[in-house]
KEKERO-455486 format. One record per atom (N, C-alpha, C): residue number from 0; residue in one letter; atom name; x, y, z. Coordinates in Angstrom, 3 decimals. Layout:
# KEKERO-455486
MARBA     k   r    a          x          y          z
MARBA   NUM   a   CA          X          Y          Z
...
END
This chain:
# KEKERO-455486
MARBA     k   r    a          x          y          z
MARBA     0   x    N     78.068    263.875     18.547
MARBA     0   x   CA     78.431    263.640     17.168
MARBA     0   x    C     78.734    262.156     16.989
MARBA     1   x    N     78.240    261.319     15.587
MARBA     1   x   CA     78.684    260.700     15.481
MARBA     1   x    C     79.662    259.897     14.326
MARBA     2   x    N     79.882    260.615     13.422
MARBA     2   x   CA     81.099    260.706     12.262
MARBA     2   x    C     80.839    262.091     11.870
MARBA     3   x    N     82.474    262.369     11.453
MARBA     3   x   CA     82.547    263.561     10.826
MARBA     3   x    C     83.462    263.276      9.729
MARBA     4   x    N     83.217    263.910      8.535
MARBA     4   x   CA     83.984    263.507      7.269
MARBA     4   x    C     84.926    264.784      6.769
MARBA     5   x    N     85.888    265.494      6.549
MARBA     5   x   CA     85.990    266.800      6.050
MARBA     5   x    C     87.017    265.973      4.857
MARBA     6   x    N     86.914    266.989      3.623
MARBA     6   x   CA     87.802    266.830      2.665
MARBA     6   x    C     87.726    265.433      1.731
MARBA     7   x    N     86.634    264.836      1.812
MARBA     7   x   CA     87.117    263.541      1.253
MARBA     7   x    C     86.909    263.548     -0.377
MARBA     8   x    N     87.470    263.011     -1.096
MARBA     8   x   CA     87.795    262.687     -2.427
MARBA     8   x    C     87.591    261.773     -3.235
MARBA     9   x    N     86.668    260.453     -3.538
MARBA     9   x   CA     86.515    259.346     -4.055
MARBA     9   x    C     86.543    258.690     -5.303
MARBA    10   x    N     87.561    257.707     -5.833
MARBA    10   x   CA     87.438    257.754     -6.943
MARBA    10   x    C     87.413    256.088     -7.210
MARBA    11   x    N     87.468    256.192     -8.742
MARBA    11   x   CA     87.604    254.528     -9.230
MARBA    11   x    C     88.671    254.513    -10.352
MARBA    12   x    N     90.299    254.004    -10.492
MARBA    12   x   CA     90.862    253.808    -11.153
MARBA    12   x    C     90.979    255.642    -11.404
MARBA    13   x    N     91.251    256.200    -12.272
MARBA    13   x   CA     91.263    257.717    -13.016
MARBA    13   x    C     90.028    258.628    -12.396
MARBA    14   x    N     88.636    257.825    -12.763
MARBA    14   x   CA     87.859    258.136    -12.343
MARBA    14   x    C     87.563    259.011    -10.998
MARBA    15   x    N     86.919    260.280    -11.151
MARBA    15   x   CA     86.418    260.684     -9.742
MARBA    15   x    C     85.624    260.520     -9.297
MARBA    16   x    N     84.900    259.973     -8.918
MARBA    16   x   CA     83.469    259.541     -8.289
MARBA    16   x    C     82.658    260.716     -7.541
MARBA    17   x    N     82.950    261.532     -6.244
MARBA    17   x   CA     82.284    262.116     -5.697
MARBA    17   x    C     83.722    262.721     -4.784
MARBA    18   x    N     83.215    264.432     -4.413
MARBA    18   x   CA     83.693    264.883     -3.665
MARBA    18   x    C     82.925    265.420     -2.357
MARBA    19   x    N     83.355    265.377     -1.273
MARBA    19   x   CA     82.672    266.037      0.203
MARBA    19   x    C     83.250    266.880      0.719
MARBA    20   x    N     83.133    267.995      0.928
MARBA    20   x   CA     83.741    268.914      1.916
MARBA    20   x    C     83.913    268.780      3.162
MARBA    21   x    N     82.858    268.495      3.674
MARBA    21   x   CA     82.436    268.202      5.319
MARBA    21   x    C     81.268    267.799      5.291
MARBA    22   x    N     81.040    267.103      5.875
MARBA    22   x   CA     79.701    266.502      6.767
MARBA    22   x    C     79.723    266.042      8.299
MARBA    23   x    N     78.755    266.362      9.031
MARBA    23   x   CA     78.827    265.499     10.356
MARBA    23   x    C     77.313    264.942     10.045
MARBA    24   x    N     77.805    263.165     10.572
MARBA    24   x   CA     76.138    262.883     11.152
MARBA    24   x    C     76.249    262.536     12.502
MARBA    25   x    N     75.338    262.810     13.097
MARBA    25   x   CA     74.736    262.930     14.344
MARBA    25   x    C     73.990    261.800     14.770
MARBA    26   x    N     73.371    261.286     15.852
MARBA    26   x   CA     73.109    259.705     16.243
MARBA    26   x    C     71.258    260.471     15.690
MARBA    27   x    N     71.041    259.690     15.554
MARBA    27   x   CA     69.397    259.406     15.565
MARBA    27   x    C     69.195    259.070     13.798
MARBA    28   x    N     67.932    259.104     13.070
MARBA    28   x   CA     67.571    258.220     11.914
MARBA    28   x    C     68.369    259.101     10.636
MARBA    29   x    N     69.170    258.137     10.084
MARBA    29   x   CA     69.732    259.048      8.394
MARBA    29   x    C     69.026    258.019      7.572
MARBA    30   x    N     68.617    258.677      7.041
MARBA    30   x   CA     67.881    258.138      5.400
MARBA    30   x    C     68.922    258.722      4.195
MARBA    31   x    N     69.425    257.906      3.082
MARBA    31   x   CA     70.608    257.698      2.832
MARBA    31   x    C     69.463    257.600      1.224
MARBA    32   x    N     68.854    258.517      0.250
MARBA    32   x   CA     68.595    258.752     -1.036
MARBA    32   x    C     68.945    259.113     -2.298
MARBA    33   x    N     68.745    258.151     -3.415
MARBA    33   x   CA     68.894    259.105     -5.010
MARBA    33   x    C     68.768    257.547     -5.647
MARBA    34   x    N     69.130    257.986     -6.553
MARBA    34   x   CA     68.863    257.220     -7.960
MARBA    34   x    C     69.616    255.609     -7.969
MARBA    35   x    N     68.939    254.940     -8.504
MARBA    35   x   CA     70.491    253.988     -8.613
MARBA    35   x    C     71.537    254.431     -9.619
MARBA    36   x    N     72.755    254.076     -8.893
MARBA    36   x   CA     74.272    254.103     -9.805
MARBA    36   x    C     74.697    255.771     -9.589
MARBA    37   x    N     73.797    256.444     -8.050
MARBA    37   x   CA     74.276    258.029     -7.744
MARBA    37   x    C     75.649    258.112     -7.044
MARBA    38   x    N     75.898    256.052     -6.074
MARBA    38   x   CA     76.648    256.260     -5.586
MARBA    38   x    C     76.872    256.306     -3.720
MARBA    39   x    N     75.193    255.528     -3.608
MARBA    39   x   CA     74.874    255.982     -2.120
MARBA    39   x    C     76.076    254.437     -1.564
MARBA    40   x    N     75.853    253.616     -2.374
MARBA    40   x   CA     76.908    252.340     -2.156
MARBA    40   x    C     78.006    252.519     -2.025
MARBA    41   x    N     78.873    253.235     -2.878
MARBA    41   x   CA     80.548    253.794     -2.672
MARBA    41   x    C     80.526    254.811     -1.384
MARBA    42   x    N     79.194    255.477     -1.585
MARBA    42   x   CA     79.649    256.482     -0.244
MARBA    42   x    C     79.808    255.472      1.333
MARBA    43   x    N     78.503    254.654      1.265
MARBA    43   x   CA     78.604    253.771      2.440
MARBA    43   x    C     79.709    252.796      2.419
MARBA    44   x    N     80.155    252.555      1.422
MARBA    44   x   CA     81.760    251.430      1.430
MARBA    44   x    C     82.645    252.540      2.127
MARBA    45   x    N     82.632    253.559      1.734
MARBA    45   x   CA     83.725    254.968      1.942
MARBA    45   x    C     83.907    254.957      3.285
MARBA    46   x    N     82.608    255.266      3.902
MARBA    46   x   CA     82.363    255.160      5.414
MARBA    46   x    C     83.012    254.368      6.634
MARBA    47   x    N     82.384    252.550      6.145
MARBA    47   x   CA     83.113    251.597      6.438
MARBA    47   x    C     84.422    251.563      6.125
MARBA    48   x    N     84.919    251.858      5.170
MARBA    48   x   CA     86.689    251.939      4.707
MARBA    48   x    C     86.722    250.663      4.077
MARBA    49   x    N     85.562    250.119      3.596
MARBA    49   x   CA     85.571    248.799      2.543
MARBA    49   x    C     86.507    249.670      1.315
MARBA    50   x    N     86.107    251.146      0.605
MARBA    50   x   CA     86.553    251.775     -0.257
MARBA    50   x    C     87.838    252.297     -0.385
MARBA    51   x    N     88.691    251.761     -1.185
MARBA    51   x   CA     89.834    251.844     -0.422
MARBA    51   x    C     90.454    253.313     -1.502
MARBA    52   x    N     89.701    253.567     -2.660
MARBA    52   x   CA     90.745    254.434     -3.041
MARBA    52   x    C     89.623    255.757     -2.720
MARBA    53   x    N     90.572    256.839     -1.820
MARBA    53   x   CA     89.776    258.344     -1.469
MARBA    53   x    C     91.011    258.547     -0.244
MARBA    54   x    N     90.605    259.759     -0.568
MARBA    54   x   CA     91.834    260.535      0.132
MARBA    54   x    C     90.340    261.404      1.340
MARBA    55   x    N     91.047    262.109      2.750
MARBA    55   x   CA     90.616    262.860      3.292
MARBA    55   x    C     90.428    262.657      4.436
MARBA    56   x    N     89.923    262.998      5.530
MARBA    56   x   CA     90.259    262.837      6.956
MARBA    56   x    C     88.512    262.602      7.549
MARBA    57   x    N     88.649    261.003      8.034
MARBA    57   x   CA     87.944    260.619      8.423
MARBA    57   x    C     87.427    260.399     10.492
MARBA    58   x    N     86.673    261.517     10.735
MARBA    58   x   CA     86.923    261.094     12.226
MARBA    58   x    C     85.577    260.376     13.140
MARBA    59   x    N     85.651    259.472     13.687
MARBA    59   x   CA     84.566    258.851     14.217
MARBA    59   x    C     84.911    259.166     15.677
MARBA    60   x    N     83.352    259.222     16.487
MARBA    60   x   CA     83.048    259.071     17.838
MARBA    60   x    C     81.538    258.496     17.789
MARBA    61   x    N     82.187    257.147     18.881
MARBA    61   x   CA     80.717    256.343     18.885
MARBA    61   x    C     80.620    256.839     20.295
END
């Protein structure tokens, strides 16, 4: 495994942005798709922890 996300919550100011239940990704190729302004940018800030407002339990193994 190589991140696992459960519970996370993302928002902007009031705003909710996106919710996740769980996800794991796993090592080999993620292709990361949708529209512009769906949000694939906040999710990858989320990831990094550039995003600072979201609640939920973030666990990494490299």
């Amino acid at each position: 495994m190589l991140l696992e996300l459960k519970d996370i919550s993302v928002s902007a100011g009031n705003q909710k942005l996106f919710d996740l239940k769980e996800i794991t990704l796993e090592k080999g190729v993620i292709a990361l798709v949708g529209r512009n302004g769906s949000g694939k940018s906040t999710f990858l800030k989320t990831l990094l922890g550039e995003h600072k407002n979201y609640t939920g339990k973030n666990f990494t193994e490299w």
